[in-house]
C-alpha positions as CSV (number, residue, x, y, z in Angstrom):
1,X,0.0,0.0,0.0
2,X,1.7,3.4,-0.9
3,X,0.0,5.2,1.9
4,X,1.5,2.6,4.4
5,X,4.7,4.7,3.6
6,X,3.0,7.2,5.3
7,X,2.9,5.9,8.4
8,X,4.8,8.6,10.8
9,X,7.2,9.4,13.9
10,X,7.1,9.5,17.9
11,X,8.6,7.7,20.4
12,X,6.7,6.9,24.2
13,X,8.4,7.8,27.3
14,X,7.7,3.9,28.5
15,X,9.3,2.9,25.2
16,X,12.0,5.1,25.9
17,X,12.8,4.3,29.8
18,X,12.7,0.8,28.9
19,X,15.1,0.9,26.2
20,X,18.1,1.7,28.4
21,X,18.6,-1.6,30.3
22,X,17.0,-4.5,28.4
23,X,17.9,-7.2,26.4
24,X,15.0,-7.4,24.5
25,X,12.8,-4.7,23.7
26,X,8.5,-5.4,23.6
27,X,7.4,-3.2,20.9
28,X,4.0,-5.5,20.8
29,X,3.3,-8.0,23.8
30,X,-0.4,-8.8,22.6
31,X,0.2,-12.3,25.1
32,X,0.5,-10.1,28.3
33,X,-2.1,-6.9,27.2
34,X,-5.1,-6.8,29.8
35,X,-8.0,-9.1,27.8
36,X,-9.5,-7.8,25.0
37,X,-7.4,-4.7,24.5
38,X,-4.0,-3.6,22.6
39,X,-1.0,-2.7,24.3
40,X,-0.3,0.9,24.9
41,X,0.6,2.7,21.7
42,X,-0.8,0.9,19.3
43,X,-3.6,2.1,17.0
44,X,-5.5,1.6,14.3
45,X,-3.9,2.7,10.7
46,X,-6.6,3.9,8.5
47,X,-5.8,4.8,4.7
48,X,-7.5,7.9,3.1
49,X,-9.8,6.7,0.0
50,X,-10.1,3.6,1.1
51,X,-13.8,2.8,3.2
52,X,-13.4,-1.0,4.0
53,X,-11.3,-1.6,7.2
54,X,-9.7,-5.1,7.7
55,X,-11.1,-6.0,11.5
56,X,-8.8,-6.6,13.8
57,X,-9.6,-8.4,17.2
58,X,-7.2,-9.0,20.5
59,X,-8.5,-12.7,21.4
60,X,-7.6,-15.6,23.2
61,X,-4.9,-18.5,21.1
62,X,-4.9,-21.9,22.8
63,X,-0.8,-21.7,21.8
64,X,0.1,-17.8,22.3
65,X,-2.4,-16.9,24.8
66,X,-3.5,-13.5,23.7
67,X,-3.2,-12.7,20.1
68,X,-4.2,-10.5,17.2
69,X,-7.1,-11.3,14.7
70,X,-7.6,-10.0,11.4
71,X,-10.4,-10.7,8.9
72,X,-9.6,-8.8,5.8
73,X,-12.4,-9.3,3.0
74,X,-12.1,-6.3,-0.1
75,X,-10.4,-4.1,2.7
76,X,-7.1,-2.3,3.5
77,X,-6.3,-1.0,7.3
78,X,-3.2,-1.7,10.1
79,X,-2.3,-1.7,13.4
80,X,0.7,0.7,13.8
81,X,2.7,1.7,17.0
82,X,5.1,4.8,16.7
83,X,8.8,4.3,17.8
84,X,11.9,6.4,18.0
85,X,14.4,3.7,18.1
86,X,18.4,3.3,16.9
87,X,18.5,0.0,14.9
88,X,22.0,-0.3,15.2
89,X,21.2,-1.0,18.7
90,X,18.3,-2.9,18.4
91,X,18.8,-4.8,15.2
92,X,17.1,-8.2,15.2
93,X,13.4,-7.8,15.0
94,X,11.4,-10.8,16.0
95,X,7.6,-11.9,15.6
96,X,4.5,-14.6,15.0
97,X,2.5,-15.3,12.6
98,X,-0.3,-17.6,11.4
99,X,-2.2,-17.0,8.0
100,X,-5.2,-19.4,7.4
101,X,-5.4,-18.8,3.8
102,X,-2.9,-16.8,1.3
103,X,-4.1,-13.9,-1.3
104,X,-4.4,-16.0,-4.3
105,X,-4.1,-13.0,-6.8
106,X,-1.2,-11.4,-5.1
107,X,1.3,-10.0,-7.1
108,X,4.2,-8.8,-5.8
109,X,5.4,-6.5,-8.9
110,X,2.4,-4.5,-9.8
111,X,-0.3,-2.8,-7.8
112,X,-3.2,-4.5,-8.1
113,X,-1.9,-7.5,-6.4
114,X,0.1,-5.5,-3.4
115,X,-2.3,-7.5,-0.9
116,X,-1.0,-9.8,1.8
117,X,-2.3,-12.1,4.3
118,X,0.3,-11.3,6.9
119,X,2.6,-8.5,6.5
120,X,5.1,-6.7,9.4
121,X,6.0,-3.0,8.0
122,X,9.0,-1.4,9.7
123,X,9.6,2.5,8.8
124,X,12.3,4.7,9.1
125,X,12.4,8.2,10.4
126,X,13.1,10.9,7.6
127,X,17.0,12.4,7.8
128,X,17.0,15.8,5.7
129,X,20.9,15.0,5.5
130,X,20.0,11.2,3.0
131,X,17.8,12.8,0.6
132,X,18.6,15.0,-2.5
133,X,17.0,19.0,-2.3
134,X,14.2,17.9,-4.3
135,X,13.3,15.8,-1.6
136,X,13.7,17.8,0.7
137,X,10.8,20.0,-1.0
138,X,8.7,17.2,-1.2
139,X,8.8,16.0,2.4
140,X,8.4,20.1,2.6
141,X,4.8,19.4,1.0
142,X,4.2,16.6,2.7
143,X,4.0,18.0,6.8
144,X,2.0,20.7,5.6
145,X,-0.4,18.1,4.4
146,X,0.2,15.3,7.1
147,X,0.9,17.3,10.1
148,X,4.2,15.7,10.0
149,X,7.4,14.0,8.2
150,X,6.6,10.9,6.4
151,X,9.1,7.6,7.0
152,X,11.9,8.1,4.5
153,X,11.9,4.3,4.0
154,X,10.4,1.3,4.6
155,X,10.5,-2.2,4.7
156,X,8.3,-5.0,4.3
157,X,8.4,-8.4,5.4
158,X,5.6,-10.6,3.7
159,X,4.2,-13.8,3.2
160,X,3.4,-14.1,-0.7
161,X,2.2,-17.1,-2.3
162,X,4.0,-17.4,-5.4
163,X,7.5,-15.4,-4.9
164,X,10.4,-17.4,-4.0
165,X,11.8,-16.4,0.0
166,X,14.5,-14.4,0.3
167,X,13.1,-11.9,-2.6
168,X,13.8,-8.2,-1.9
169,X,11.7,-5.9,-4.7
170,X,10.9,-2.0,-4.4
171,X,7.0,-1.7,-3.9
172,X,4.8,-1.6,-7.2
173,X,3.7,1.9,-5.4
174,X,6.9,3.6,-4.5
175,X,10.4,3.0,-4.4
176,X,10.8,4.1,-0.8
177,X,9.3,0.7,0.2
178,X,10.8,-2.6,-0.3
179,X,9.1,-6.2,0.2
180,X,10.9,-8.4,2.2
181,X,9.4,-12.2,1.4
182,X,10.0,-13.9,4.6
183,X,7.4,-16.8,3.7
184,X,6.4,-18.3,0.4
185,X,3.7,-20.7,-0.5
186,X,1.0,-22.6,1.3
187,X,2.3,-25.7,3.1
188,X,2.7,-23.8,6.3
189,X,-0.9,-22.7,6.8
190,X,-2.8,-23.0,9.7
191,X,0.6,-23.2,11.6
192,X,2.3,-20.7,14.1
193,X,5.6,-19.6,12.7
194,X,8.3,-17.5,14.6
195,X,11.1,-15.1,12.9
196,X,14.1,-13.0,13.7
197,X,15.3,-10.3,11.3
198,X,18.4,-8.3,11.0
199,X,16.6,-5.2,9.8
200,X,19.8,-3.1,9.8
201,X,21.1,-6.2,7.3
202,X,18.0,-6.2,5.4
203,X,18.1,-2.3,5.0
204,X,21.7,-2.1,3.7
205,X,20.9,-4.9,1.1
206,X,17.4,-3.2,0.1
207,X,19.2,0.3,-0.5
208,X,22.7,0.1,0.0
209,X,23.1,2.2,3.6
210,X,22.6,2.0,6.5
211,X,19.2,2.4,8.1
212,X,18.2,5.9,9.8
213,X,16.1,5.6,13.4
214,X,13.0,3.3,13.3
215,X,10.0,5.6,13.1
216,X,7.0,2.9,13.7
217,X,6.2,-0.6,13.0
218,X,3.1,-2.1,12.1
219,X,1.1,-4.7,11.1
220,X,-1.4,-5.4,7.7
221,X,-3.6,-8.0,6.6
222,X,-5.1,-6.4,3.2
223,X,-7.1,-7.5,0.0
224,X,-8.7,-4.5,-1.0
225,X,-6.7,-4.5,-4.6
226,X,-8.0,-7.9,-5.2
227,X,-10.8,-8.2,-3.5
228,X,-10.6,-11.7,-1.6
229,X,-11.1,-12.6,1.9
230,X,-8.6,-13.7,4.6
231,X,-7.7,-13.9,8.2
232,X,-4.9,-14.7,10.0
233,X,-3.0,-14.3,13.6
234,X,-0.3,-12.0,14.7
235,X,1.7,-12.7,18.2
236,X,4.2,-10.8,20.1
237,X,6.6,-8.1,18.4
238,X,10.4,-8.0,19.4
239,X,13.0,-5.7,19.1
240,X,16.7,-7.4,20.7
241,X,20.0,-6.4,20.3
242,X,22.3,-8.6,18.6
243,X,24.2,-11.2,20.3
């Protein structure tokens, strides 16, 4: 989704106080949220122009406890949480999924099949010193519209049907995105599936540098492009520092 790029920037005192001594950061501990309810910080991520909503439920999961639901049926929406967060500390990026059925039209190369079952979007925080003045103009534009900066980049870690894993390809809707397929094919649904990222070794192989601060992660389950239906699970969201 292009406006999943615009997903913006601010850190939480909470986030921030317990950043200085842990080993593991909880950017989304759905498992220990009172019942019912998302942790603090997180909030719904709602597109302009587009009316259908993907639902998303915090319910009880016979193997993770507490966990997030999302029915997505013709409909685009997230959850995102807003971070201000060094990757070079916090690097590896860790999470669960579970997708009961995979967007069979999805396309990873063009827009009209930029839907996902399961997707975990990680944005970076806009640096005036990485981008060319033309840029600069444009993100410029952009807080007068927004309120304030866009990410400067993004990336995307997917589960796609079709595409091998281990692809890295620029969005069909800008190139300040790139998809990340972590997951390929079918003969893992229905099952709970843990990952670990380097995100600071993903972002120097998607554009060649190093990553500026995280500016928000968030989570998407989304067919509005082709129009199917599917639902699927998200558990608990990690940042650690490396070992």
């Amino acid at each position: 989704m292009a406006a999943l790029a615009l997903a913006c920037v601010v850190a939480s005192s909470a986030l921030r106080s317990a950043e200085s001594n842990a080993v593991a950061l909880p950017i989304g501990l759905f498992s220990a949220a009172p019942p019912g309810m998302l942790p603090d910080g997180w909030r719904p991520l709602i597109f302009p122009r587009i009316d259908a909503h993907t639902r998303y439920a915090v319910v009880a999961d016979a193997m993770r406890g507490q966990v997030v639901r999302a029915e997505a049926s013709a409909s685009a929406s997230g959850l995102v949480r807003k971070i201000d967060i060094d990757p070079r500390e916090w690097p590896l990026l860790r999470w669960q999924w579970k997708a009961d059925r995979l967007v069979q039209r999805a396309d990873v190369t063009t827009k009209r099949g930029d839907d996902y079952a399961v997707r975990i979007y990680v944005a970076f925080a806009y640096d005036p010193q990485r981008v060319s003045l033309l840029e600069r103009a444009w993100y410029a534009a952009a807080r007068i519209v927004y309120g304030e900066d866009p990410p400067q980049a993004g990336l995307n870690y997917i589960w796609d049907r079709k595409t091998a894993t281990g692809t890295i390809v620029p969005n069909a809707y800008t190139s300040r995105v790139r998809m990340i397929v972590v997951e390929s094919g079918e003969a893992q649904l229905g099952r709970w599936l843990e990952y670990e990222r380097n995100i600071v070794d993903d972002y120097r192989r998607a554009f060649g540098s190093d990553p500026p601060r995280i500016a928000a992660i968030a989570l998407m389950s989304d067919t509005d492009n082709t129009g199917e239906t599917v639902t699927a699970s998200y558990g608990d969201i990690v940042l650690a520092r490396a070992q």
